[in-house]
C-alpha positions in Angstrom: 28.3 26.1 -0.6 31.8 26.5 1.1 33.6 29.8 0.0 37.1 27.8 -0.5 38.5 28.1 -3.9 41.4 26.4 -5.7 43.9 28.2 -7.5 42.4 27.7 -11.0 39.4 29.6 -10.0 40.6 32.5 -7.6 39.7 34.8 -10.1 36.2 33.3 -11.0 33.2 33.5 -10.6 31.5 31.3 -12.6 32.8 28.0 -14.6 31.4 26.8 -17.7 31.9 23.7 -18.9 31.1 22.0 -21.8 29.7 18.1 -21.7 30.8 15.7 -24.7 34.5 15.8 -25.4 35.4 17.9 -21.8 33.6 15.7 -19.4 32.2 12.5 -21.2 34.0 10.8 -23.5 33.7 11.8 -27.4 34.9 7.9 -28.0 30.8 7.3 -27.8 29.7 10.1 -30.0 32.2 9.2 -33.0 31.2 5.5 -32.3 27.2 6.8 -32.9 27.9 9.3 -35.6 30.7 7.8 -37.2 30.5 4.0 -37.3 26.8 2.8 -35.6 24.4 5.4 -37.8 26.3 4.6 -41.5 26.2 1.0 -40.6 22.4 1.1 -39.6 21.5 3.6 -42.7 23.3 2.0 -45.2 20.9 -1.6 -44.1 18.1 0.4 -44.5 18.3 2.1 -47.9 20.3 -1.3 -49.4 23.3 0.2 -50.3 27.3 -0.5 -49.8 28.3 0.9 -46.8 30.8 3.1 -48.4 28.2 4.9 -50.3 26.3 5.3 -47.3 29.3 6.8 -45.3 30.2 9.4 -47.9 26.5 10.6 -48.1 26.4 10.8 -44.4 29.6 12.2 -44.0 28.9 15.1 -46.9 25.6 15.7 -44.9 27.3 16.3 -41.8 30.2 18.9 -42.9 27.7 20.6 -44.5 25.9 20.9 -41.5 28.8 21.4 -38.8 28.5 23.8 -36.3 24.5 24.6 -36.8 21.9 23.8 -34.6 20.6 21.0 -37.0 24.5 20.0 -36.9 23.1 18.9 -32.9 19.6 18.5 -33.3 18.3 14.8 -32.9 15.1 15.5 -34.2 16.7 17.0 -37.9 18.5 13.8 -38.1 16.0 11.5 -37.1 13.6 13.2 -39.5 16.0 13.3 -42.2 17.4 9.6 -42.0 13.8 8.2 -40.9 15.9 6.6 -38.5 14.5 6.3 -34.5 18.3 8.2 -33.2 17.2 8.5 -29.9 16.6 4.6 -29.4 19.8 3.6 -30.9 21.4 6.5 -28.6 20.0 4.4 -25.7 20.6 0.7 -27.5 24.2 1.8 -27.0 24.2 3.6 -24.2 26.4 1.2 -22.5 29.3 3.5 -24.7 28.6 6.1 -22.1 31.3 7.4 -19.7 32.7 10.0 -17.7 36.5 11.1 -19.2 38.9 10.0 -17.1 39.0 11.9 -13.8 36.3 14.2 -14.9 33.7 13.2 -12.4 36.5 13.7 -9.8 37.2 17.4 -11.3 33.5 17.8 -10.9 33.3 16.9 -7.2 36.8 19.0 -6.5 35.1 22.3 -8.1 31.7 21.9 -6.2 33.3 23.1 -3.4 35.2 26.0 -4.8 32.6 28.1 -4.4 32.6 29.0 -7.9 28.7 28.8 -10.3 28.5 26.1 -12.5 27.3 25.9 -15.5 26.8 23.4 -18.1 27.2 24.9 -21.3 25.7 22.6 -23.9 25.4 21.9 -27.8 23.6 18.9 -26.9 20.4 18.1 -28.1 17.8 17.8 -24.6 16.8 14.3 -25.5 21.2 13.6 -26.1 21.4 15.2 -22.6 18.4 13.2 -20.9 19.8 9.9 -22.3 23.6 10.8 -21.4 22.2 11.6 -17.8 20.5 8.9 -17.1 24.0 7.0 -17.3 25.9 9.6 -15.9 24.0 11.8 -13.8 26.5 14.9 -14.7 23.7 17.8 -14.2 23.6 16.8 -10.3 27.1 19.1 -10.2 25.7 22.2 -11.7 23.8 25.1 -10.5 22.5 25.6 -14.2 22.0 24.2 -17.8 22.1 25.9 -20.8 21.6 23.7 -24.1 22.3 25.5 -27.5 18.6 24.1 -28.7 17.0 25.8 -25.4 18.9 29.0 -26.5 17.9 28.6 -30.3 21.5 29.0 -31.3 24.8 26.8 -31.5 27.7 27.6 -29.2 29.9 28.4 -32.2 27.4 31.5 -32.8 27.4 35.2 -30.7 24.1 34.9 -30.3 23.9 32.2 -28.1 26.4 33.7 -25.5 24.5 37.2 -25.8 20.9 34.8 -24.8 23.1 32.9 -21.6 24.3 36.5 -20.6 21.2 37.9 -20.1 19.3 34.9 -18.7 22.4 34.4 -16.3 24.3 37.8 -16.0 27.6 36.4 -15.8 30.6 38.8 -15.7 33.0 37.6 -18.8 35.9 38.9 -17.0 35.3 36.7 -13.9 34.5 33.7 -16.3 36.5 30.4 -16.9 35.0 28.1 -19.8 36.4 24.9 -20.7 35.7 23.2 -24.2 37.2 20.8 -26.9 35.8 22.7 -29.2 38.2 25.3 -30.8 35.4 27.4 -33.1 33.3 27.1 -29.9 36.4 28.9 -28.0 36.7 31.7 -30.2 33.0 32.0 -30.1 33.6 32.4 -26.7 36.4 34.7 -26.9 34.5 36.6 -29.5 32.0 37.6 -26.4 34.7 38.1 -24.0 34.9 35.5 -22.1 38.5 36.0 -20.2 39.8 32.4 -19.2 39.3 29.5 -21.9 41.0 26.4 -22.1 40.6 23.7 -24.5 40.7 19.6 -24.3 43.0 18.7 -26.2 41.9 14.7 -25.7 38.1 14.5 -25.6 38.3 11.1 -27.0 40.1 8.5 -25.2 40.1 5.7 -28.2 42.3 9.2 -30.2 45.4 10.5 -30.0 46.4 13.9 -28.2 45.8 16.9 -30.3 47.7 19.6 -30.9 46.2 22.7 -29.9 47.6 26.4 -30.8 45.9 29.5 -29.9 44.6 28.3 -26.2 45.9 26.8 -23.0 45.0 23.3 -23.1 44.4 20.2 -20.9 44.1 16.5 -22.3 41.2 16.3 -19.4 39.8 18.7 -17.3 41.7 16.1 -14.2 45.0 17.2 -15.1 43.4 21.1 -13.9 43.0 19.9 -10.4 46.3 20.0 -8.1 48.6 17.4 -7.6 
């Protein structure tokens, strides 16, 4: 790989980046999660759609930031729903942020590791893939179910250390997700930024406490 570097990453490296809401669009996710899965649950147990969004919805806070929070398999166990054919029924919804794919081939010749740093169910990452074909950029994955713990937990950054060695203090990782961040903080990890727009259908977010982007394409020089 050529040894030329951009700015952003002179003092990297390795670059971790994170895959729904940093490079593909969160729009698809909150479609699935939000509108699609209440719709189809609510058909299937016979009740108002209302009542089926305000179970779901409870469910899902509970659940928020766990492995299960991620984990196809829990939900499609626990709705007795087939998840991972209605991710790929809709799987049209899939899509690069805008510019990320061009961020993607900008860093690949920086020099810099790559990693894919991952909550992302395997089955979620297969299916987004196959649309996509975002792994073809990195030089590693790392999933939070391969690990055995979610992003938002120390453990999981403790596991990626040792399978990959990375120095914190010659690391960049870029997420949407701010408990994920301090997570990552947490472990060391010197150079975060956040997304501040990981769904295009949403507005811009205020974020306080990190340097943010509204996509990882506004990172790349002008």
């Amino acid at each position: 790989m050529p040894s030329r570097r951009g700015k952003l990453l002179e003092n990297c490296d390795t670059l971790m980046l994170d895959m729904d809401g940093t490079l593909l669009d969160l729009a698809f996710d909150n479609y699935f999660w939000l509108q699609l899965v209440p719709v189809e649950y609510a058909r299937r147990q016979r009740m108002p759609e209302h009542q089926a969004r305000e179970q779901l919805y409870a469910r899902m806070r509970a659940l928020q930031g766990t492995l299960d929070w991620y984990c196809l398999d829990y939900w499609t166990e626990i709705l007795d729903m087939d998840i991972a054919g209605m991710h790929r029924d809709a799987n049209d919804r899939i899509g690069y942020l805008p510019g990320a794919e061009s961020f993607l081939e900008h860093v690949t010749v920086s020099g810099v590791r790559m990693l894919l740093v991952t909550n992302s169910h395997r089955t979620t990452l297969d299916i987004k893939n196959e649309v996509t074909n975002v792994t073809r950029f990195f030089d590693e994955i790392y999933t939070s179910h391969d690990v055995g713990h979610a992003k938002e937990d120390q453990p999981f950054w403790e596991s990626v250390s040792a399978l990959e060695n990375f120095d914190p203090d010659r690391t960049m990782f870029i997420d949407d997700n701010l408990d994920v961040l301090r997570s990552a903080k947490t472990f060391g990890v010197k150079y975060l930024i956040a997304v501040a727009q990981p769904d295009t259908t949403a507005p811009v977010r205020d974020v306080v406490g990190y340097p943010a982007v509204d996509r990882v394409a506004n990172l790349m020089p002008g």
